[in-house]
Steps between C-alpha positions, in 0.01 A plus 500: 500500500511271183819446393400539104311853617810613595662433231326566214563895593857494554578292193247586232581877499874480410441203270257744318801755501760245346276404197434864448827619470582209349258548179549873513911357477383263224313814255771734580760598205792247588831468407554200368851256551530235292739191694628416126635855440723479774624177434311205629474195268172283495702192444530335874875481511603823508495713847285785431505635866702816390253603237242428720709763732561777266121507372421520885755778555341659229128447600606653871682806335154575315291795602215362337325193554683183374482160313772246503448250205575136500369344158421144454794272555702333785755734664774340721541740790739459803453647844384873441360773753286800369558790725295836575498777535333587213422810293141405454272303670345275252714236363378200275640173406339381213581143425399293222782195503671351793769546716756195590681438806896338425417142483829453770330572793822525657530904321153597659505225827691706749359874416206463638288633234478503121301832402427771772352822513617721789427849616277531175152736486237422232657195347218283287587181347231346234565126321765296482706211619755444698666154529694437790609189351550370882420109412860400542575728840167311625637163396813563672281560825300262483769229460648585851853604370511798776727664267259699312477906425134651663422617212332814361205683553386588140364886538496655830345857567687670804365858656332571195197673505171501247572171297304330230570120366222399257487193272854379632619135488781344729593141420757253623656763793823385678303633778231787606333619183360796587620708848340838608678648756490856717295602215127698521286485238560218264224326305537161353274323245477249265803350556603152462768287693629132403702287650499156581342378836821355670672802411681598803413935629320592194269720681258621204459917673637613788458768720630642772547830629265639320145693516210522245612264250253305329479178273283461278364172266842310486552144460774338663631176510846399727677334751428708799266733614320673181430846686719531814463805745767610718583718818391859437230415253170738539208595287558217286217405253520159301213397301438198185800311550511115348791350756623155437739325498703669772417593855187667545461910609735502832554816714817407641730371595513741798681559792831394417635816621476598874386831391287507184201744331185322503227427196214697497184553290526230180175364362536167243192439343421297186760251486513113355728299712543155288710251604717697710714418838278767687215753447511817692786475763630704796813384619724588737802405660501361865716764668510807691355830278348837463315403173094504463253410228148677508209580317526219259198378255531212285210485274325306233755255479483139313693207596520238240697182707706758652692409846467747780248648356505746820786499690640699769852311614687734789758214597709527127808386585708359210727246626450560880751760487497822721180510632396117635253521873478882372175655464438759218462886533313585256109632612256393224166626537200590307499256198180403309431215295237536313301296205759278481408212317626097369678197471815449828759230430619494859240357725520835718388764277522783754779527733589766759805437662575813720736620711475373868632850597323720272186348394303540225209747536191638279539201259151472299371227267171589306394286237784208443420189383789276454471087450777249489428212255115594485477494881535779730859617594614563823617822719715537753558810701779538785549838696242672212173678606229667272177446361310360237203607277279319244554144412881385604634136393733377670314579815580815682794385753619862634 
């Protein structure tokens, strides 16, 4: 069966659920919190993060539908955690100015994450800012010192359940911007992610963990992977992204654990990979694991001088640590490439290197056409099989 016919059923139905509630959530009476009446000052020096608290504590305690106000203005705000259970089920940050991230990443580097939502139901968050203000913390990496923090995730959902982020921005993030995890339900759209492209782990959205989330019309710009999917991902729907810099799209990496969920039913489609290190990736580490990736369609993609613009790499190793002469675990199967479309700047434009001890089955090209410097790019396939359909360029090497 098609990968995007399967799908389109699972996902479509509760996405249709989430904006319903969500604009039934939106005309409901709400109680409204304002961040200033509880203390916060829109000056960027002061640490608003307990009036940012108390408006949420009040917010939760509501009966009634719930609006938590953050006016125009920059709003310093240290490590905080918003925490269900909740009275009601319909929660809305509203956010007109921006929220600022200590500029000593040493406060934030060791936490592990700067804003996080955990345990929460019916949380929406609309406009806004957030500054991570991680161009010193990626300095310090990138200069080799080895005596750097890791840095901060800058808003994390964690077991949450029916989640809407519309018209967010994320700039300059110590490190992941945007991390959905154990959550079902979560829609994403029009968000936008800067950082700069040697900026080290600034995945743009990441998920993992998770089922029916989908991500809508974002543009994202970074130093790794713009969209990254990890172990336990399914019915995952991702559609008119603008990627580059950063990474590409990667599903992975996988099988780092000996015994790990697998990825299952994603569809990308509609994305503009320019300048980027890959396009749509698959990676997974070369050692021993229960993991699997299947029913996979990448669609209707554009690759404007993108490298690896489709790449499936199941010998990641970094450093040639644990897992050198090992052969990967995890089973992918059933991907589809279809009406993929431009301009490679690695001379192999299509590159299937499988696992000698689980190879690659049901892969499908229809429709690519990919050239490197106005001549036709090369594939190369190793332990893949699968078919082709329609015109293919690079020629068909499965």
């Amino acid at each position: 069966m098609n990968p995007a016919s399967k799908s389109t059923p699972i996902i479509i139905i509760p996405l249709l659920v989430t904006v319903i509630l969500f604009y039934c959530m939106r005309n409901a009476a709400a109680a409204t919190f304002n961040v200033l009446n509880f203390g916060a000052k829109a000056d960027g020096r002061t640490d608003s993060a307990k009036a940012f608290t108390g408006a949420w504590v009040h917010a939760c305690a509501s009966a009634q539908p719930a609006s938590i106000m953050v006016p125009p203005g920059r709003f310093l705000v240290g490590s905080i955690t918003f925490s269900g259970q909740c009275a009601n089920k319909a929660i809305s940050f509203e956010i007109q100015g921006t929220l600022v991230a200590p500029s000593d990443y040493n406060i934030l580097g060791k936490k592990g994450n700067w804003i996080v939502f955990e345990h929460v139901d019916g949380v929406s968050i609309r406009g806004g800012l957030l500054d991570g203000q991680g161009t010193a913390l990626w300095n310090c990496k990138n200069s080799g010192k080895g005596s750097c923090p890791s840095g901060a995730t800058t808003l994390l959902f964690s077991n949450s359940n029916n989640i809407f982020i519309s018209g967010l921005s994320s700039l300059n993030s110590q490190l992941f911007n945007i991390v959905i995890n154990e959550c079902q339900n979560v829609m994403v759209q029009g968000v936008s992610v800067t950082a700069a492209g040697n900026s080290p782990n600034t995945d743009g959205i990441h998920v993992q963990g998770s089922s029916h989330v989908t991500i809508l019309s974002s543009k994202i710009r970074t130093g790794d992977d713009c969209i990254s999917i990890g172990p336990g991902t399914t019915n995952l729907w991702i559609e008119n992204i603008a990627c580059g810099p950063g990474h590409g799209i990667s599903i992975g990496s996988l099988g780092k654990e000996l015994k790990e969920a697998g990825v299952q039913n994603v569809t990308v489609k509609t994305v503009t990979f320019t300048g980027t290190q890959n396009g749509v990736r698959i990676k997974s580490w070369g050692r021993p694991s229960t993991g699997f990736v299947r029913d996979v369609i990448f669609q209707d993609a554009i690759m404007v001088n993108a490298q690896n613009p489709i790449l499936i790499d199941q010998n990641y190793c970094p450093d040639n640590e644990g897992c050198p002469g090992q052969a990967s675990g995890v089973k992918i199967s059933d991907v589809t490439y279809k009406n993929i479309h431009g301009t490679s700047a690695t001379e192999v434009a299509v590159n299937f290197d499988c696992s000698p001890k689980n190879p690659c089955s049901g892969i499908k090209l229809e429709d690519v056409k990919l050239t490197y410097k106005n001549q036709v790019a090369q594939a190369s396939c190793v332990h893949a099989a699968g078919t082709t359909l329609g015109s293919v360029q690079p020629e068909n090497c499965l």
